[in-house]
N, CA, C and O atoms as a GROMACS GRO file, in nm:
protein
  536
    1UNK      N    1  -4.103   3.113  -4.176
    1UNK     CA    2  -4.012   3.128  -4.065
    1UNK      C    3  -3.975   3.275  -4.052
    1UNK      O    4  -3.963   3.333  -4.160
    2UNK      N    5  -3.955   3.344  -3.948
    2UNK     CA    6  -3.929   3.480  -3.921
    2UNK      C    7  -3.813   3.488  -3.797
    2UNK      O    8  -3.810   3.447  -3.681
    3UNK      N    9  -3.714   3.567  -3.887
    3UNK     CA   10  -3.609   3.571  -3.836
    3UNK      C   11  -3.579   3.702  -3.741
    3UNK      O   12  -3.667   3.777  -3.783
    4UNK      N   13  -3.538   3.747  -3.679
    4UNK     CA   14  -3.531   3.874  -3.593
    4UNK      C   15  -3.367   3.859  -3.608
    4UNK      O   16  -3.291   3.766  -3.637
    5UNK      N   17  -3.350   4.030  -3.566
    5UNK     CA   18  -3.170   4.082  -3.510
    5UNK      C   19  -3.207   4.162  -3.468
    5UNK      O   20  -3.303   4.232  -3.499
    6UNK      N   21  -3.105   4.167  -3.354
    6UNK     CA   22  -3.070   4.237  -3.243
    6UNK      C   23  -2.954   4.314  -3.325
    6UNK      O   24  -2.858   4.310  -3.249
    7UNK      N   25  -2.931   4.354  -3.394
    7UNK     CA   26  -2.812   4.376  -3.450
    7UNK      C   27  -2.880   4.595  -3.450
    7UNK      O   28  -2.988   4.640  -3.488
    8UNK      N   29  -2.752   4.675  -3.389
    8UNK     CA   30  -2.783   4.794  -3.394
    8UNK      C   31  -2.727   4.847  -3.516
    8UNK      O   32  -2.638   4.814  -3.594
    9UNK      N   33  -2.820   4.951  -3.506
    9UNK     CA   34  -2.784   5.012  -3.668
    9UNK      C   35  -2.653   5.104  -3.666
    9UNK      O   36  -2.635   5.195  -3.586
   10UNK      N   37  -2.568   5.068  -3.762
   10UNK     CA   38  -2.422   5.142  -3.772
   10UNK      C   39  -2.458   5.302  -3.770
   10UNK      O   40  -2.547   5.356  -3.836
   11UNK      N   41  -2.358   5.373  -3.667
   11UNK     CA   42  -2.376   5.463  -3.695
   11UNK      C   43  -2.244   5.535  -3.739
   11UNK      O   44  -2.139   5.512  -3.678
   12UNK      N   45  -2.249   5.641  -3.867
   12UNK     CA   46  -2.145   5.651  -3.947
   12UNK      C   47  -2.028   5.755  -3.826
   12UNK      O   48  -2.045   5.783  -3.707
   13UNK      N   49  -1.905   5.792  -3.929
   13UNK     CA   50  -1.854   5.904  -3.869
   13UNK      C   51  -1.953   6.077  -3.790
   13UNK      O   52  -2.061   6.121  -3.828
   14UNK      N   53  -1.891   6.116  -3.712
   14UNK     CA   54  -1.945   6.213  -3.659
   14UNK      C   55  -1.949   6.324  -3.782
   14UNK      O   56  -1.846   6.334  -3.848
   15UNK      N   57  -2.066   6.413  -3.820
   15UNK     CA   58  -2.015   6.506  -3.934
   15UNK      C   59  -1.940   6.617  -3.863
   15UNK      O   60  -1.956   6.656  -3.747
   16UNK      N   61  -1.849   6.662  -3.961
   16UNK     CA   62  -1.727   6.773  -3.928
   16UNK      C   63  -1.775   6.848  -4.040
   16UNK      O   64  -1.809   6.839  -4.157
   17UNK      N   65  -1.752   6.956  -3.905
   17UNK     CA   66  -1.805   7.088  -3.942
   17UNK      C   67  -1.665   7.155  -4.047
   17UNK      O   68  -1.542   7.150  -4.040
   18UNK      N   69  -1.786   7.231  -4.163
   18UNK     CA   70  -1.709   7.256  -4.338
   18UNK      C   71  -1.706   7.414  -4.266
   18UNK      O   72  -1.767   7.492  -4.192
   19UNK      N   73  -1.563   7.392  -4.366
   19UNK     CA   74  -1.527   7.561  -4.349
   19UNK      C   75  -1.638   7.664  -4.365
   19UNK      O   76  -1.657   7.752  -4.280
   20UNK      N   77  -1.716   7.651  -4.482
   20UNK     CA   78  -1.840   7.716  -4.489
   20UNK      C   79  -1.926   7.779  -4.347
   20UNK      O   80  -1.978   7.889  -4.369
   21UNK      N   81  -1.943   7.737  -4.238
   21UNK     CA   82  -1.986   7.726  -4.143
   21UNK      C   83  -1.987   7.824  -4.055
   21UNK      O   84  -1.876   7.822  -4.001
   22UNK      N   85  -2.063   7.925  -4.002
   22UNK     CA   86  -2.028   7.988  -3.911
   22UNK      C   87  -2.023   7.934  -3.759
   22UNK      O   88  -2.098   7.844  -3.722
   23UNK      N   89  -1.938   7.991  -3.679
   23UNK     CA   90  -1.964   7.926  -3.556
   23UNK      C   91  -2.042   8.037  -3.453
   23UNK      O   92  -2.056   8.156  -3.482
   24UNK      N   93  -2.091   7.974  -3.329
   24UNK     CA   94  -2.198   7.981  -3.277
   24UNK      C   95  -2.173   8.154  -3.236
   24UNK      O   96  -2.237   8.254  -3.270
   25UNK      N   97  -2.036   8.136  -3.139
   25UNK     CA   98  -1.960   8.253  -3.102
   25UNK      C   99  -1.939   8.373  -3.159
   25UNK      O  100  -1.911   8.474  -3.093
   26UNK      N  101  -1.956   8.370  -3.313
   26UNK     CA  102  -1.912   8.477  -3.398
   26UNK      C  103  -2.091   8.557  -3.434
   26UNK      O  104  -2.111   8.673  -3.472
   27UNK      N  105  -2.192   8.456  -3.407
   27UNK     CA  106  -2.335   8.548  -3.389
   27UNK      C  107  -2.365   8.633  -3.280
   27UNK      O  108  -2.412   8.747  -3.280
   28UNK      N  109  -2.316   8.530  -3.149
   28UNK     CA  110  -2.331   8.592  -3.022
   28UNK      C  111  -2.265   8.704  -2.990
   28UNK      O  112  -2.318   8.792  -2.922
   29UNK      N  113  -2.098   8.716  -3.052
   29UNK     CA  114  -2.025   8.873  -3.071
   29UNK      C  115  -2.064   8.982  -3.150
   29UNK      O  116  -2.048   9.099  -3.115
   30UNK      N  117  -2.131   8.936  -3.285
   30UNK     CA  118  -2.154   9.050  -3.386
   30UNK      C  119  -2.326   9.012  -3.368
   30UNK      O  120  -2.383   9.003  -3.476
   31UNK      N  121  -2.392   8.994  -3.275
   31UNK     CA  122  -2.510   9.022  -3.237
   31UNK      C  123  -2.572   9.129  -3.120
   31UNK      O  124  -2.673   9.198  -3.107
   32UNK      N  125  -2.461   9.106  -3.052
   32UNK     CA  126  -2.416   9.192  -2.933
   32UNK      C  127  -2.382   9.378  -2.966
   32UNK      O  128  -2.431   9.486  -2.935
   33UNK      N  129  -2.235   9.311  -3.072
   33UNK     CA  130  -2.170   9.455  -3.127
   33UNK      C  131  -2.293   9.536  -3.217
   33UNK      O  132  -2.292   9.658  -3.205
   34UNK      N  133  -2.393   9.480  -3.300
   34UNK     CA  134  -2.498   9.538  -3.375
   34UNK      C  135  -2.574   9.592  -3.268
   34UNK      O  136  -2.578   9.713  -3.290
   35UNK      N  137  -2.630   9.570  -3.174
   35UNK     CA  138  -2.703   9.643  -3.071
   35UNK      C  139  -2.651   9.751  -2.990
   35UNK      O  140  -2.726   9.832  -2.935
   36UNK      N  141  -2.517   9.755  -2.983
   36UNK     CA  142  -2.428   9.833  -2.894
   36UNK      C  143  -2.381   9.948  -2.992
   36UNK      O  144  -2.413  10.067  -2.992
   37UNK      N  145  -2.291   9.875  -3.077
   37UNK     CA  146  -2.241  10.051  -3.183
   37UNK      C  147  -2.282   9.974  -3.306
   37UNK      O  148  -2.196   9.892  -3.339
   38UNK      N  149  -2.383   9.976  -3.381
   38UNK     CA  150  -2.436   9.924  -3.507
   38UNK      C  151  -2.365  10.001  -3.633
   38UNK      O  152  -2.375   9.963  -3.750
   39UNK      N  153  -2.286  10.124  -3.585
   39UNK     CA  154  -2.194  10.166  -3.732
   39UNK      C  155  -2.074  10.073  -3.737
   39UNK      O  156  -2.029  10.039  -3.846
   40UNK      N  157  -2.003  10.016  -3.586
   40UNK     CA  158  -1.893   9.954  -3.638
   40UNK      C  159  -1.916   9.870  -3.729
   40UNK      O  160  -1.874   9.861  -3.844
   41UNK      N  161  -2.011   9.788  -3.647
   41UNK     CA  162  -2.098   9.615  -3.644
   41UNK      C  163  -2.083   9.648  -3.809
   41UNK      O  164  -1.982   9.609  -3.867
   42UNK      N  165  -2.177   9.715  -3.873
   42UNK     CA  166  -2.138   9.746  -4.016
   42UNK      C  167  -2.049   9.792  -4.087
   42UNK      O  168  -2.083   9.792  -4.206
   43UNK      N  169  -1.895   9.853  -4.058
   43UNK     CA  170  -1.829   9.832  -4.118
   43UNK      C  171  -1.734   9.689  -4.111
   43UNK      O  172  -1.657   9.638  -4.192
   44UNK      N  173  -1.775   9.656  -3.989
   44UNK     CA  174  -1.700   9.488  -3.984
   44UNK      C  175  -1.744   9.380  -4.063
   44UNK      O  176  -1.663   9.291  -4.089
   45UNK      N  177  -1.862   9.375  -4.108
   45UNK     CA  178  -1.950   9.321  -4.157
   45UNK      C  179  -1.914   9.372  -4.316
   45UNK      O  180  -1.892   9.279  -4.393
   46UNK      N  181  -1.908   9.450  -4.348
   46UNK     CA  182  -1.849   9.544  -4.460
   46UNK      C  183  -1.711   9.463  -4.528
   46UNK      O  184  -1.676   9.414  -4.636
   47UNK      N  185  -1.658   9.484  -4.391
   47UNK     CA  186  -1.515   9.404  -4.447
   47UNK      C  187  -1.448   9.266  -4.442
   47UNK      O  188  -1.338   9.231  -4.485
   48UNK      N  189  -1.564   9.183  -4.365
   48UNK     CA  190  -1.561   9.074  -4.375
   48UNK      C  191  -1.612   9.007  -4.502
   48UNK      O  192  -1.550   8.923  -4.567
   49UNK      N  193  -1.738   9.056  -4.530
   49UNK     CA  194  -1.816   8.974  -4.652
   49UNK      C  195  -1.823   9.046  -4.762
   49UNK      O  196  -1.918   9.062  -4.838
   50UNK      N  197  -1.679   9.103  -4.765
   50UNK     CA  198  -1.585   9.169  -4.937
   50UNK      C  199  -1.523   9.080  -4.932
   50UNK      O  200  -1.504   9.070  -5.053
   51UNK      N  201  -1.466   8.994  -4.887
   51UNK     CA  202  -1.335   8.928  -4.913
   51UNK      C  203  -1.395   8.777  -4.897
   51UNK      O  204  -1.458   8.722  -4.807
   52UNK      N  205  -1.348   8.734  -5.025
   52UNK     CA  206  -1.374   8.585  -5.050
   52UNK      C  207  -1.231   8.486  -4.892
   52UNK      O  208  -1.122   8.516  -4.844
   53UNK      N  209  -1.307   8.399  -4.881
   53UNK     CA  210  -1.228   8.287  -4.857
   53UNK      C  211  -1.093   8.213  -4.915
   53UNK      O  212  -1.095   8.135  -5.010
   54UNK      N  213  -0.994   8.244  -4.854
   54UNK     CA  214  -0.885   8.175  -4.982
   54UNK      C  215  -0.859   8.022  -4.927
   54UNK      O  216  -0.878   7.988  -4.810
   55UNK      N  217  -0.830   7.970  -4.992
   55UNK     CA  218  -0.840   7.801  -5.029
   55UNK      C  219  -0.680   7.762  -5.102
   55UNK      O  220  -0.630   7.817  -5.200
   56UNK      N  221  -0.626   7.663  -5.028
   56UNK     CA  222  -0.510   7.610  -5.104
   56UNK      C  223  -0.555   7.569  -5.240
   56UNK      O  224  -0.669   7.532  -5.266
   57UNK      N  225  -0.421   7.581  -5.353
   57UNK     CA  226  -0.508   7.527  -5.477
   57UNK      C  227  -0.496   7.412  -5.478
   57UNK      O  228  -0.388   7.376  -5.432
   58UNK      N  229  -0.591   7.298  -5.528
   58UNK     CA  230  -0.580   7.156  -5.557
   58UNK      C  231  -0.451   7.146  -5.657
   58UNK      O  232  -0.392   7.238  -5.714
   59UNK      N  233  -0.423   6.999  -5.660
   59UNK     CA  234  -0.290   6.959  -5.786
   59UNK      C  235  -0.428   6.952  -5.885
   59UNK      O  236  -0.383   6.992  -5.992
   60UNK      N  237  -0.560   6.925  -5.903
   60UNK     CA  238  -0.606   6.924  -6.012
   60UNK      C  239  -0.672   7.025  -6.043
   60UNK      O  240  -0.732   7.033  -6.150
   61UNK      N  241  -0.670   7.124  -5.952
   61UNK     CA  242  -0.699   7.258  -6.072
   61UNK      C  243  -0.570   7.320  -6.127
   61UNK      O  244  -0.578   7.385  -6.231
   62UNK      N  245  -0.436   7.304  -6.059
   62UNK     CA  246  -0.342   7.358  -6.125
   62UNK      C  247  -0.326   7.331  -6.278
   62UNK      O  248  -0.314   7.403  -6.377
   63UNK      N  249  -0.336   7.135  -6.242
   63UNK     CA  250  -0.303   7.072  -6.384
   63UNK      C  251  -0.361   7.130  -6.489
   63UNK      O  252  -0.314   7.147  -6.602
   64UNK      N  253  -0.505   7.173  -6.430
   64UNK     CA  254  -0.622   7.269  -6.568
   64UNK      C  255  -0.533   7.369  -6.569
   64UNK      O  256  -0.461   7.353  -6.668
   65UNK      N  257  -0.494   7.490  -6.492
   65UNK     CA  258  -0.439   7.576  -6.532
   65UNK      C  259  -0.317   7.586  -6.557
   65UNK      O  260  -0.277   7.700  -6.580
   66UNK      N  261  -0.243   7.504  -6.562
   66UNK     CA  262  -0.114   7.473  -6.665
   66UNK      C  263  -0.128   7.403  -6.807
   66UNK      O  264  -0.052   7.385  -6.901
   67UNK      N  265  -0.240   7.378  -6.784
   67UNK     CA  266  -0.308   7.362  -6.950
   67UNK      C  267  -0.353   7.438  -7.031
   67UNK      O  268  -0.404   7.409  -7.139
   68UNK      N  269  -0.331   7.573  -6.970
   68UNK     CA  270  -0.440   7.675  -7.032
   68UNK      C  271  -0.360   7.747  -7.058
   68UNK      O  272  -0.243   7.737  -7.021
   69UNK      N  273  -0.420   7.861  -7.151
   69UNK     CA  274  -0.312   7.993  -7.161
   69UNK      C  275  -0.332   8.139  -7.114
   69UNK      O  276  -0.439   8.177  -7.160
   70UNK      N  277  -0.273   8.232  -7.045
   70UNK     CA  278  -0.302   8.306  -6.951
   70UNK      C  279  -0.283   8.425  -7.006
   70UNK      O  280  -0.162   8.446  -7.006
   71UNK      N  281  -0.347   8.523  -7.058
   71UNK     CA  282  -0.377   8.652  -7.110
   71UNK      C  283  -0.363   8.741  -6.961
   71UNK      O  284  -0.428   8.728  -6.858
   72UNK      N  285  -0.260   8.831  -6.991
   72UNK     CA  286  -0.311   8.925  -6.873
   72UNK      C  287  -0.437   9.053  -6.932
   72UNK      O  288  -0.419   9.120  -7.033
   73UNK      N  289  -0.581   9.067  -6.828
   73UNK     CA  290  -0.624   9.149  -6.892
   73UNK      C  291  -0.627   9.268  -6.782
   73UNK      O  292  -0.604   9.228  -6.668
   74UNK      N  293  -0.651   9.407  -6.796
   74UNK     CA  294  -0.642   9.530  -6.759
   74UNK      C  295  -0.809   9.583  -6.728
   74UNK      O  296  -0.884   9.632  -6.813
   75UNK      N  297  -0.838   9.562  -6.601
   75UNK     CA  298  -0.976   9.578  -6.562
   75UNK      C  299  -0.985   9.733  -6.541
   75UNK      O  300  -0.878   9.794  -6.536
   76UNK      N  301  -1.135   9.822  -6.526
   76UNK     CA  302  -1.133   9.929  -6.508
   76UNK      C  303  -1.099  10.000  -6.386
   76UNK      O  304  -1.094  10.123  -6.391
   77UNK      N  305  -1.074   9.939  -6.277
   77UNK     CA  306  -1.011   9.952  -6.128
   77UNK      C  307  -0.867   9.957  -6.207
   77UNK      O  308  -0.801  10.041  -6.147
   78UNK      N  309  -0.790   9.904  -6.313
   78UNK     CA  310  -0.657   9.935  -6.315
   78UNK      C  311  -0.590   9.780  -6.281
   78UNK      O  312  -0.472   9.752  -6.303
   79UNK      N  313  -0.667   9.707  -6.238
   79UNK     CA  314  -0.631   9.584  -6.176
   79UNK      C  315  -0.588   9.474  -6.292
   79UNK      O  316  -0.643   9.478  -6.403
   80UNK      N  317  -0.513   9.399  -6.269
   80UNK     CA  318  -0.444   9.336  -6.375
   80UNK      C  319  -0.498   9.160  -6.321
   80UNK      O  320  -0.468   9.101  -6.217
   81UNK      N  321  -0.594   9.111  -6.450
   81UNK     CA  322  -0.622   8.954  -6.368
   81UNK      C  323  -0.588   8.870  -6.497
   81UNK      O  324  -0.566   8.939  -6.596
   82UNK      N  325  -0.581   8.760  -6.511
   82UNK     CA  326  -0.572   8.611  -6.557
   82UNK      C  327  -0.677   8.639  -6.616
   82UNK      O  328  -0.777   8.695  -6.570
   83UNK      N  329  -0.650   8.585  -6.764
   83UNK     CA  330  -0.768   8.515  -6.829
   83UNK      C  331  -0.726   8.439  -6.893
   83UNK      O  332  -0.651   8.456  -6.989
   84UNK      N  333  -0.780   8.311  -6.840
   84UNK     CA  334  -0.745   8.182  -6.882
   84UNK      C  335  -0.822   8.123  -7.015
   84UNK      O  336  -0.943   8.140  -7.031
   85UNK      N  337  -0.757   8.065  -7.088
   85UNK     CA  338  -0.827   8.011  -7.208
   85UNK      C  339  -0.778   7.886  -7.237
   85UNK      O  340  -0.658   7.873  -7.263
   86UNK      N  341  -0.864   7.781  -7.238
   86UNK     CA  342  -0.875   7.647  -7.270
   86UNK      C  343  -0.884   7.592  -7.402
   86UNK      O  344  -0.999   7.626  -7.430
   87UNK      N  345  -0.848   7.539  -7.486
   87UNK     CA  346  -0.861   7.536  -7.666
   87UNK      C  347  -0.877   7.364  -7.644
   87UNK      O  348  -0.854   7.320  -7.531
   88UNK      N  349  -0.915   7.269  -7.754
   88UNK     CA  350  -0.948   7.136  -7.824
   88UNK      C  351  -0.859   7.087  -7.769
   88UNK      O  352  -0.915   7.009  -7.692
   89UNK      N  353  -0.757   7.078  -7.754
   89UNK     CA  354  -0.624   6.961  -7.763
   89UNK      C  355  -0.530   7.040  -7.670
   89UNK      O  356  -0.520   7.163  -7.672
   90UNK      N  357  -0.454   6.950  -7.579
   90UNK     CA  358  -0.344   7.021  -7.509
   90UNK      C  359  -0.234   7.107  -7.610
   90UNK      O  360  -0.271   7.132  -7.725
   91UNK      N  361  -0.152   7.134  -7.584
   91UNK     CA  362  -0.069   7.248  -7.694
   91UNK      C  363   0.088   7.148  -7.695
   91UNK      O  364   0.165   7.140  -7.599
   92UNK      N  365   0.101   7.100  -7.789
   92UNK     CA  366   0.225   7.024  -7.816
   92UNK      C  367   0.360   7.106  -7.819
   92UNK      O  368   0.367   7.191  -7.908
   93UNK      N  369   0.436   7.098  -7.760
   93UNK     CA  370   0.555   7.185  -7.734
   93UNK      C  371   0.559   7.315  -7.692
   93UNK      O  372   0.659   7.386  -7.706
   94UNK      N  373   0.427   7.361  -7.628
   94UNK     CA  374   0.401   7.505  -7.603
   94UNK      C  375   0.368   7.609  -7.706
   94UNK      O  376   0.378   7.732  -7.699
   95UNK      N  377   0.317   7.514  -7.824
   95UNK     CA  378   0.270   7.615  -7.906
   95UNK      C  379   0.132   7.563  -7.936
   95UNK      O  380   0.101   7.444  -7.943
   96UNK      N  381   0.048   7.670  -7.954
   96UNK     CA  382  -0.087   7.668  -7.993
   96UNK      C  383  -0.094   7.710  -8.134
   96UNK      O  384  -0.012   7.775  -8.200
   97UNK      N  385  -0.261   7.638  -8.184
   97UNK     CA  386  -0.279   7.686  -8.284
   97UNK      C  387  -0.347   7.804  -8.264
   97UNK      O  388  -0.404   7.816  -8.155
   98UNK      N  389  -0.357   7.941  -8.384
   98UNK     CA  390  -0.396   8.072  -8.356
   98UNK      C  391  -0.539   8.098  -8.398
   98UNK      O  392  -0.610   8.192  -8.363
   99UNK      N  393  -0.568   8.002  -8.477
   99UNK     CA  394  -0.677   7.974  -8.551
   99UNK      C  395  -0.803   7.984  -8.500
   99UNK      O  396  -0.848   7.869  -8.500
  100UNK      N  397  -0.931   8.103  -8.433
  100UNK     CA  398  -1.014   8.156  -8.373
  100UNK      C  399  -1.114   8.019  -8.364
  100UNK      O  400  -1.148   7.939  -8.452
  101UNK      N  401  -1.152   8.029  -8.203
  101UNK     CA  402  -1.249   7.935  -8.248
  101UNK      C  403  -1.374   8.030  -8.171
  101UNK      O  404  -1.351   8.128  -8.100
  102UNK      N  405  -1.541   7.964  -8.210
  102UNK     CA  406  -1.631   8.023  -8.118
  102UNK      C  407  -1.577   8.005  -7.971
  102UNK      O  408  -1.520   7.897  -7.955
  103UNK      N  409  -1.582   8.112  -7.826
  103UNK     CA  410  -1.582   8.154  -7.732
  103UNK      C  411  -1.682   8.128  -7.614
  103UNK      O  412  -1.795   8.176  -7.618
  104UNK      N  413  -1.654   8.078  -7.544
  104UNK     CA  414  -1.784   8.044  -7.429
  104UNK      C  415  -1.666   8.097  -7.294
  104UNK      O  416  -1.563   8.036  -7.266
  105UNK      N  417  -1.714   8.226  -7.223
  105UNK     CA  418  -1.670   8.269  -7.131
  105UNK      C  419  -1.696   8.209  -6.986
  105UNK      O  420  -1.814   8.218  -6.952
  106UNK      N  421  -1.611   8.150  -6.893
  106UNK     CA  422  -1.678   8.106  -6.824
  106UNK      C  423  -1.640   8.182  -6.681
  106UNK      O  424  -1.528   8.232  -6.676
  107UNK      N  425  -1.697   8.191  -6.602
  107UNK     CA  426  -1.697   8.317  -6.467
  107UNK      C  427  -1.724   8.236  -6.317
  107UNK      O  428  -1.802   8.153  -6.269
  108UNK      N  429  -1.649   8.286  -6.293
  108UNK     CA  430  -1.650   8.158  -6.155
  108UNK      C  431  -1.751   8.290  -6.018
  108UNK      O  432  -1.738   8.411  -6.038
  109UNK      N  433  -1.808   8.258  -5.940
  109UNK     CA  434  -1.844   8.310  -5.852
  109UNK      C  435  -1.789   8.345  -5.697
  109UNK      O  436  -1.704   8.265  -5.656
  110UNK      N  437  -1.813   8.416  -5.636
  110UNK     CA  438  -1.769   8.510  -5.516
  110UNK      C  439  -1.692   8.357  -5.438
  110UNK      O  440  -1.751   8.253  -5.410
  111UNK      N  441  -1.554   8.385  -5.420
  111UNK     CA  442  -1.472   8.297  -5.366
  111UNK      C  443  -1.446   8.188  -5.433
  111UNK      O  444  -1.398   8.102  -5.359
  112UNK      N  445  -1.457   8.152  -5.557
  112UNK     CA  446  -1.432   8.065  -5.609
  112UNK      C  447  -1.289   8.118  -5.712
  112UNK      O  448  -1.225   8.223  -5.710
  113UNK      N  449  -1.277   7.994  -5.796
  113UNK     CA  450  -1.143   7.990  -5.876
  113UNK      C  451  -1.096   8.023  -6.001
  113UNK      O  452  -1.062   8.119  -5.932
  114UNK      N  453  -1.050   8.046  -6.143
  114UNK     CA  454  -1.089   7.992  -6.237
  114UNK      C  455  -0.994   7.845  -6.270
  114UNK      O  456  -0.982   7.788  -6.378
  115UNK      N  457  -0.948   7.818  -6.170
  115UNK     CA  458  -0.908   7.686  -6.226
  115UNK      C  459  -0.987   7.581  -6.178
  115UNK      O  460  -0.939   7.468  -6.192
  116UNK      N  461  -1.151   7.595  -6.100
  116UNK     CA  462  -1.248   7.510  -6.074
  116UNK      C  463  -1.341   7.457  -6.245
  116UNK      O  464  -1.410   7.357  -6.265
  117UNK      N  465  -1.310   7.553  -6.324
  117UNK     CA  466  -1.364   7.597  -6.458
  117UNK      C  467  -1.313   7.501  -6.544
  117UNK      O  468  -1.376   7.438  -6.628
  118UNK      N  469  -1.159   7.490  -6.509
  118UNK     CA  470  -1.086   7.400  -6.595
  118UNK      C  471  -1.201   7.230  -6.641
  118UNK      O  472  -1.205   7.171  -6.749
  119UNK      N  473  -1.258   7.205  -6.542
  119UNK     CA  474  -1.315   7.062  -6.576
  119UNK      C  475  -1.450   7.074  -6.712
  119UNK      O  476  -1.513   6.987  -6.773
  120UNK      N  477  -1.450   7.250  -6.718
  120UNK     CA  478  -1.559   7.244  -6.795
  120UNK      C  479  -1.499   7.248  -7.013
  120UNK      O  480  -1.549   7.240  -7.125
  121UNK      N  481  -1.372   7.265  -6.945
  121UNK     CA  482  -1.299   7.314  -7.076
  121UNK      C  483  -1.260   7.159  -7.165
  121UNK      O  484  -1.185   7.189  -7.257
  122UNK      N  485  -1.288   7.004  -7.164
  122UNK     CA  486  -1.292   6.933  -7.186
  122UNK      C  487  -1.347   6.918  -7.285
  122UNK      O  488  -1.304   6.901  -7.399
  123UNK      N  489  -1.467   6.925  -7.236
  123UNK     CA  490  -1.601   6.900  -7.303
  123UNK      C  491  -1.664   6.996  -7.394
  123UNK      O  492  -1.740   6.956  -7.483
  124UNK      N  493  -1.628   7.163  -7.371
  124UNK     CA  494  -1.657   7.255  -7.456
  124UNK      C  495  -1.519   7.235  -7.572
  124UNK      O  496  -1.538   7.326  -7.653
  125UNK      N  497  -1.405   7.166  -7.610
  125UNK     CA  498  -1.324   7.152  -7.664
  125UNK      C  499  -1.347   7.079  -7.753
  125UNK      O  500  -1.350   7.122  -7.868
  126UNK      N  501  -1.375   6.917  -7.716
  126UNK     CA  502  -1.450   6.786  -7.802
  126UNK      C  503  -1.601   6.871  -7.886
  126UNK      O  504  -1.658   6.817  -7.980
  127UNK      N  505  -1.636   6.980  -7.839
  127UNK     CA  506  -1.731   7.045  -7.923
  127UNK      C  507  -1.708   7.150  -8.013
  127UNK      O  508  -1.798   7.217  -8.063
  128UNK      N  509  -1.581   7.166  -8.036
  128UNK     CA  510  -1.538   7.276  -8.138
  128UNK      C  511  -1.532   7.400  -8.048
  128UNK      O  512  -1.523   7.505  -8.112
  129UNK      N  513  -1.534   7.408  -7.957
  129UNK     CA  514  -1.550   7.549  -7.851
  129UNK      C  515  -1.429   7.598  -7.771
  129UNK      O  516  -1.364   7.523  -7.699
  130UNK      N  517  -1.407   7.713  -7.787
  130UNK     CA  518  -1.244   7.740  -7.700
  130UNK      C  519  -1.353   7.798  -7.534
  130UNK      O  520  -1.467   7.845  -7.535
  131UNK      N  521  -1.273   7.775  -7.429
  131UNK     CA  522  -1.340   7.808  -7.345
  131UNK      C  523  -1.221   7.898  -7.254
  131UNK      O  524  -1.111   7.849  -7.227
  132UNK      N  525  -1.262   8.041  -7.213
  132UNK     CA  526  -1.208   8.125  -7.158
  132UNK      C  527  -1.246   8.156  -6.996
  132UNK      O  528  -1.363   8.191  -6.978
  133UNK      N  529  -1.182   8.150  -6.907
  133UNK     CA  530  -1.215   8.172  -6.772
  133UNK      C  531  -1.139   8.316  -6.676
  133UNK      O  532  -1.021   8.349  -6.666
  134UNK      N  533  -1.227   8.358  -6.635
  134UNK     CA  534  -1.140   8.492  -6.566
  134UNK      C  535  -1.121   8.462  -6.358
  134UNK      O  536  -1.062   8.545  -6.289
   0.00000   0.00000   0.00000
């Protein structure tokens, strides 16, 4: 016996467009401006794609980085950043143990966080590993 449907195939939500995304308008302007004065076009371009994207922080990367402990370190620009360090066990009353463990540095990339890092500090912990993020 052979059954047939008429039945149409679901079609899901419309996809929405991710911040990631350039829009159409912003080629057609800085496609334009590159042909016309190509020194601005490049310093706009210059100063657009230096600067990461900022992003509200999640409640679950905070939670990582209120788990962690925050070293200020002194970069060669003079610049003063976070370095976060993750150890075995949460820290009972706000005290840690001092006791060195092996180091696995972890480095987040252009626009990203180090409290995206936090999920990796779990698992390098249950392995005897302190894990440090900048």
């Amino acid at each position: 016996m052979v059954t047939t449907s008429t039945a149409q195939p679901q079609q899901g939500p419309k996809p929405r467009r991710r911040g990631g995304q350039i829009p159409k308008w912003f080629h057609l302007i800085t496609g334009g401006l590159s042909s016309l004065v190509p020194g601005v076009a490049a310093r706009l371009f210059a100063f657009l794609f230096t600067r990461p994207p900022r992003h509200k922080l999640p409640k679950h990367e905070r939670a990582w980085l209120l788990q962690a402990t925050a070293t200020p370190v002194k970069l060669a620009s003079g610049e003063v950043v976070p370095l976060y360090q993750w150890r075995g066990s949460p820290a009972p009353f706000g005290v840690r143990d001092e006791a060195p463990l092996p180091t696995v540095l972890l480095v987040h990339g252009f626009g990203s966080r180090a409290g995206q890092l936090g999920s990796f500090a779990a698992p390098l912990g249950r392995c005897g590993l302190s894990g440090g993020g900048l």
